[in-house]
VOGU-3710 file (C-alpha; in Angstrom, 3 decimals, decimal comma):
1> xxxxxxxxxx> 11,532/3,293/3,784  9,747/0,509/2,737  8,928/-1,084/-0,653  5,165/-1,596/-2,127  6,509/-4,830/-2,968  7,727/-5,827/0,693  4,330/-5,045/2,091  2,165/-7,446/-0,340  5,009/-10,204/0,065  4,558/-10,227/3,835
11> xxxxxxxxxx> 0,944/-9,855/3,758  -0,205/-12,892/1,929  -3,576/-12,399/3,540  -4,486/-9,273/1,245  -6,449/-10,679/-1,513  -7,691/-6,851/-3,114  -6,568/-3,448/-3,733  -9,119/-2,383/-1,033  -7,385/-4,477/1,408  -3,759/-3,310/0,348
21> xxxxxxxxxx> -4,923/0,329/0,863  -5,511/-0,659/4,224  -2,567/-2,468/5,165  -0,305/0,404/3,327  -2,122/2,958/5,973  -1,532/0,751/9,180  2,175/0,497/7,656  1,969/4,456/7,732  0,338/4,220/11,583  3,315/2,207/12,811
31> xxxxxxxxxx> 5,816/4,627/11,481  7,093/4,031/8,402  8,069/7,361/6,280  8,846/6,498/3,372  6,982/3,979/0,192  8,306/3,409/-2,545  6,513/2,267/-6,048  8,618/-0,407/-7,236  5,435/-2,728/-8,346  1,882/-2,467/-9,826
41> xxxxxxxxxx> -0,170/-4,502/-7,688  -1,606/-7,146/-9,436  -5,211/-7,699/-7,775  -8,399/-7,754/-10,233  -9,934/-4,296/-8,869  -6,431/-2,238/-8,878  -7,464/0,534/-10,673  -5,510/3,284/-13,154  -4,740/5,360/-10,473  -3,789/3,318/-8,254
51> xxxxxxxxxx> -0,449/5,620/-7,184  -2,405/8,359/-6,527  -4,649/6,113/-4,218  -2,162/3,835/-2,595  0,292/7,596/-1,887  -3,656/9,161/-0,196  -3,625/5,896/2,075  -0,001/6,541/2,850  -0,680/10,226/3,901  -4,008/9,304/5,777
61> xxx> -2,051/7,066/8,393  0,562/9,374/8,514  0,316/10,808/12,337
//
């Protein structure tokens, strides 16, 4: 399991929520099962439902 937290921490590089939907589905790719929600990400385009978007990128990488 990994938190949503630990993923924008160690990737300083991601600068938008489009970015950070990618990253979260590579993080999926490389087998990681589990994400959990313990932050909003802060970036200027992160929009309402940005669970429901972030959980969709999980589930795409998923193999």
């Amino acid at each position: 399991m990994i938190n949503l937290s630990q993923i924008i921490i160690t990737n300083p590089q991601v600068k938008s929520f489009k970015q950070l939907l990618e990253v979260v589905e590579q993080e999926a790719k490389h087998g990681t099962l589990h994400l959990q929600f313990d932050v909003k990400p802060d970036y200027r385009d992160t929009p309402r439902n940005w669970e429901f978007l972030i959980e969709a990128a999980f589930y795409r990488g998923q193999p």
